[in-house]
Structure formats: C-alpha cells, structure tokens
MDAnalysis code that builds the backbone (N, CA, C; Angstrom):
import MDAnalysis as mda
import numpy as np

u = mda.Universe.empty(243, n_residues=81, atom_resindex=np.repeat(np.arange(81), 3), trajectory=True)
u.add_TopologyAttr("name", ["N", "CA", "C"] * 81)
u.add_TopologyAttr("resid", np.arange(1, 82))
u.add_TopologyAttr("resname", ["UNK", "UNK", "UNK", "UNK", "UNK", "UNK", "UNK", "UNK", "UNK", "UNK", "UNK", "UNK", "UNK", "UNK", "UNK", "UNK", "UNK", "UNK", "UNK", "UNK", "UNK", "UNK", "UNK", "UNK", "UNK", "UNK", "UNK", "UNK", "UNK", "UNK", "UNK", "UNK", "UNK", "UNK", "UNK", "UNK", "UNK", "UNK", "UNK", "UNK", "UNK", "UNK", "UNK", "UNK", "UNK", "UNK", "UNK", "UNK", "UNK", "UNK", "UNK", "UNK", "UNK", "UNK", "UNK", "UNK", "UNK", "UNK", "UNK", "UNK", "UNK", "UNK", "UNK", "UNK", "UNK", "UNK", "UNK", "UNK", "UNK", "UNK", "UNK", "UNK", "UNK", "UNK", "UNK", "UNK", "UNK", "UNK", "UNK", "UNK", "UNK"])
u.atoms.positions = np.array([
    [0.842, -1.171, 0.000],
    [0.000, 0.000, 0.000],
    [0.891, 1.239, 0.000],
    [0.175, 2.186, -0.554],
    [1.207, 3.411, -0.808],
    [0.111, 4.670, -0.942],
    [0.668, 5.875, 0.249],
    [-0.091, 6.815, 0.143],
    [0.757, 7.942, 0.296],
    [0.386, 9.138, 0.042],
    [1.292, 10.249, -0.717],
    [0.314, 11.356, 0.865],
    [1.454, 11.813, 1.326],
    [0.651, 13.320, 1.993],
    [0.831, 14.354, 2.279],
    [0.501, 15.360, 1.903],
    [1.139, 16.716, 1.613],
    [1.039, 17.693, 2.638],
    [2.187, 18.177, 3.227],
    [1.683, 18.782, 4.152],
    [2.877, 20.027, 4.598],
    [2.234, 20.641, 5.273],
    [2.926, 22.317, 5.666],
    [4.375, 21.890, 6.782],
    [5.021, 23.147, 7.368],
    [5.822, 22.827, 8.456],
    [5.132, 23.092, 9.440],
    [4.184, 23.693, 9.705],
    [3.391, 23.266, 10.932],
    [2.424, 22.658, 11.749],
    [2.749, 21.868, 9.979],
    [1.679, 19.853, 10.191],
    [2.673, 18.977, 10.860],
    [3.859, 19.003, 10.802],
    [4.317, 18.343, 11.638],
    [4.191, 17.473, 13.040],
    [2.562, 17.305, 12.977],
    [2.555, 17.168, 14.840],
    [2.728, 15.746, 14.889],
    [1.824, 15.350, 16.271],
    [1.723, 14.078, 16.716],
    [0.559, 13.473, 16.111],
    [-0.539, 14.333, 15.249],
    [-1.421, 14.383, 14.918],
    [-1.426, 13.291, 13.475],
    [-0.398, 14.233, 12.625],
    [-0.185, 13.724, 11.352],
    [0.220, 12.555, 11.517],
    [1.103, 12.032, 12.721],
    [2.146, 10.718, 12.572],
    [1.017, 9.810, 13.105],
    [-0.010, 10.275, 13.800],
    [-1.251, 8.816, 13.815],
    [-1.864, 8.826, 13.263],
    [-2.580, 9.615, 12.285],
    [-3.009, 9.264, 10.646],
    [-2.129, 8.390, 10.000],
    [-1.144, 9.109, 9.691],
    [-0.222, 7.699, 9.536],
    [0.065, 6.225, 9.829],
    [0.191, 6.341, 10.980],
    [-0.063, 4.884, 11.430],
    [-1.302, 4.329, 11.907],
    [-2.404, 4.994, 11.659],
    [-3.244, 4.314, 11.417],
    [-3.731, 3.961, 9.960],
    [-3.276, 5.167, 8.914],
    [-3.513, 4.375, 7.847],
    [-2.597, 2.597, 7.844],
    [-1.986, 2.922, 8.290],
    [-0.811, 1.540, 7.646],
    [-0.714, 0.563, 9.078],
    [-1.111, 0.810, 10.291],
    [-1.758, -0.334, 11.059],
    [0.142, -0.854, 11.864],
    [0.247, -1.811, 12.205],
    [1.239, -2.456, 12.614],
    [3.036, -2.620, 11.604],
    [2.029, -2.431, 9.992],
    [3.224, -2.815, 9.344],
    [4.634, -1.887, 9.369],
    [5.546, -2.532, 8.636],
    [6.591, -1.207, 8.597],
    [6.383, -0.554, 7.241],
    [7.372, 0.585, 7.368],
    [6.933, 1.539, 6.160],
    [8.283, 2.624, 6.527],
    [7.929, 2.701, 5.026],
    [8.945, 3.911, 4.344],
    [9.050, 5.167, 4.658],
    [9.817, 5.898, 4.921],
    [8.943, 7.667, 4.900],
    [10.244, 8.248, 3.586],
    [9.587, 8.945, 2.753],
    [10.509, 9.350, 2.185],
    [10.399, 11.250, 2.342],
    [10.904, 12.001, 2.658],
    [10.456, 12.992, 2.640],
    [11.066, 14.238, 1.759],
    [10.247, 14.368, 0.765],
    [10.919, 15.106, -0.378],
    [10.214, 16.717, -0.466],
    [10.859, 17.988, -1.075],
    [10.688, 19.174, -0.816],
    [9.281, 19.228, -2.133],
    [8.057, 19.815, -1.756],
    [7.347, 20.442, -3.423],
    [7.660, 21.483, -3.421],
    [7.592, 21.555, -4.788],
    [8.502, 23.164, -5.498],
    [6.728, 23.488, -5.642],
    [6.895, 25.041, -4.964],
    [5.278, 25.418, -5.691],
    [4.800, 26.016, -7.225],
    [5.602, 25.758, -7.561],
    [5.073, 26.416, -8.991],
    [3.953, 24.593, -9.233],
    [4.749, 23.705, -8.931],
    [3.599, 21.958, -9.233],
    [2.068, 22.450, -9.067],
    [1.352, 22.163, -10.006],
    [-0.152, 22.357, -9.044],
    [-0.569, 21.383, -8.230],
    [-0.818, 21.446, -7.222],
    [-1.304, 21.297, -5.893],
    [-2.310, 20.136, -5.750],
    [-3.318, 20.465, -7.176],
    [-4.308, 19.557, -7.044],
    [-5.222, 19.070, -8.032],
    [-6.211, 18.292, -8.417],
    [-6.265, 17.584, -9.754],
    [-7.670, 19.046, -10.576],
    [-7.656, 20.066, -9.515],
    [-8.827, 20.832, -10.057],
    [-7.447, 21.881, -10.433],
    [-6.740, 22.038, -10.037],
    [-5.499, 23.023, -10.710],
    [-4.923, 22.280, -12.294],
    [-5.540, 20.875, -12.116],
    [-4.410, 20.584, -13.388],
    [-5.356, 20.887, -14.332],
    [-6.398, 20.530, -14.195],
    [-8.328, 20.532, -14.805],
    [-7.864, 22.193, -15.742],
    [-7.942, 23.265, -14.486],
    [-8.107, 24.409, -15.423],
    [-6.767, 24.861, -16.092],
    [-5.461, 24.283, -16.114],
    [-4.147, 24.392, -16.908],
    [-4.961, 23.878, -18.022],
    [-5.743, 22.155, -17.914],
    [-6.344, 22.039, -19.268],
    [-7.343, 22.465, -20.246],
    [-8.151, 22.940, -19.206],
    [-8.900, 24.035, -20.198],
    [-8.390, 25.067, -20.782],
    [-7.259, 25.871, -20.033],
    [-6.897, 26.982, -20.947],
    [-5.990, 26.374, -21.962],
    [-4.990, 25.504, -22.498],
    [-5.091, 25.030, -23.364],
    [-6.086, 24.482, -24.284],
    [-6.664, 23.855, -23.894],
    [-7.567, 23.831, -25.002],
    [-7.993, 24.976, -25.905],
    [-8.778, 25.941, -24.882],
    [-8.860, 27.097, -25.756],
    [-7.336, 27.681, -26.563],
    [-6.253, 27.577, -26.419],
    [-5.506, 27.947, -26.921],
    [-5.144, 27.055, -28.282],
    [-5.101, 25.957, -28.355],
    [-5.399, 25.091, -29.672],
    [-6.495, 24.379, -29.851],
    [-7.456, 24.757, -30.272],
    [-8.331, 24.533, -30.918],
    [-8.507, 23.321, -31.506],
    [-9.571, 21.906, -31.861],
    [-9.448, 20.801, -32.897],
    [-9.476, 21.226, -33.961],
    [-8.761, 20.516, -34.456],
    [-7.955, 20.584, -36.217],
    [-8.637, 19.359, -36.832],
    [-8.958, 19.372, -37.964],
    [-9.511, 17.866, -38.798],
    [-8.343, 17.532, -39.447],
    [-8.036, 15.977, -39.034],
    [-6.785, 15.284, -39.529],
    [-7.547, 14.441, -40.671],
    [-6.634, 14.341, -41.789],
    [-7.250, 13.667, -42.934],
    [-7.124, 12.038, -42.204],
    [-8.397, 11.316, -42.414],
    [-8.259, 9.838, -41.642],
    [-7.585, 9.204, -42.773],
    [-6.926, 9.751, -43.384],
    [-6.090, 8.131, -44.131],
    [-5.034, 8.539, -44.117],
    [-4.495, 8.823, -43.361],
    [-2.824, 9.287, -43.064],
    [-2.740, 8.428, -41.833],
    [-1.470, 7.557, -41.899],
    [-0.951, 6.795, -41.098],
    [-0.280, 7.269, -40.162],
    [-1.010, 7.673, -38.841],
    [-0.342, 8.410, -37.864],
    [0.790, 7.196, -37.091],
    [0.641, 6.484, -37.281],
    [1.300, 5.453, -36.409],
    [3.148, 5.425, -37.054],
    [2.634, 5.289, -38.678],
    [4.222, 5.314, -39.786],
    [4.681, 6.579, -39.753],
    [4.110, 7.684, -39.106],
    [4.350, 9.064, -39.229],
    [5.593, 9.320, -38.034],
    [4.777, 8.823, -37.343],
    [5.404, 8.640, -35.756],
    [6.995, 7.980, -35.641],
    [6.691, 6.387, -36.348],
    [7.879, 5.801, -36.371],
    [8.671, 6.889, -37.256],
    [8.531, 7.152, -38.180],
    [9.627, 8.180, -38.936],
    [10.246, 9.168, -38.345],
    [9.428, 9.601, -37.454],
    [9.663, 11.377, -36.793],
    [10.774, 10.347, -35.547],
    [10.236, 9.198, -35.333],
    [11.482, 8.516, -34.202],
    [12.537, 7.638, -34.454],
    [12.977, 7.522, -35.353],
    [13.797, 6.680, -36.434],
    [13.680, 5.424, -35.660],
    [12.423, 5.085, -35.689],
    [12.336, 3.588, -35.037],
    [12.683, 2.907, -36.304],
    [13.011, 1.377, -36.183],
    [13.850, 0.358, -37.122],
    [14.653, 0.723, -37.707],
    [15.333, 1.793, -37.637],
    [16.513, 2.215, -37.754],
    [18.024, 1.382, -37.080],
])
C-alpha cells in the first residue's frame, strides 16, 4: 500500500504521525520525505483548469483519416533504424 501526503511545516505534529499509522496499522513503512517546489499544481482541479486553458488555446484541427499516424510517428522517431 502506498499513500502520498502533503503537508505544511506546521503539520508536523503528533497528529499527522497517527493518521499515519493508522492508515498503515502495525506494518513497517517507508517515509521518504521530499521538498514540493510550488510552482507543481497542488491539485487535480489546478491541473483541470491548466487544461482548459489550453484547449482554448489550440483549438481541434480535422486530420485527414487516411494518413498513417502510427508510420508518421515511427519516422519522426527513427524507429527500425
């Protein structure tokens, strides 16, 4: 099992570390503790509206359907090369 949790420097308590072990019960476990850079968005409704404003920024295009996107691909990657 594997759970991810994000949190401030003044989450640090005794609080957070028994959420913790109660998510995960008796077993042992990992802590890895790595820095987020904030420019990352935060959360899956931050990534949501990055994708909407792209969208509006390129627009759908009509691809002719008999063009082999797949042989296009290998070419642009010199696959079997």
């Amino acid at each position: 099992m594997q759970t991810t949790f994000e949190i401030g420097p003044g989450e640090w308590t005794e609080g957070f570390w028994q959420r913790v072990m109660d998510s995960f019960g008796q077993r042992r476990v990992r802590v890895t503790v790595e820095e987020i850079d904030n420019a990352v968005p935060g959360s899956q409704y931050d990534v949501y509206l990055q994708l909407k404003a792209s969208q509006k920024q390129f627009p759908p295009i009509k691809v002719d359907e008999n063009i082999d996107l797949s042989r296009l691909a290998d070419d642009a990657n010199d696959v079997g090369i």
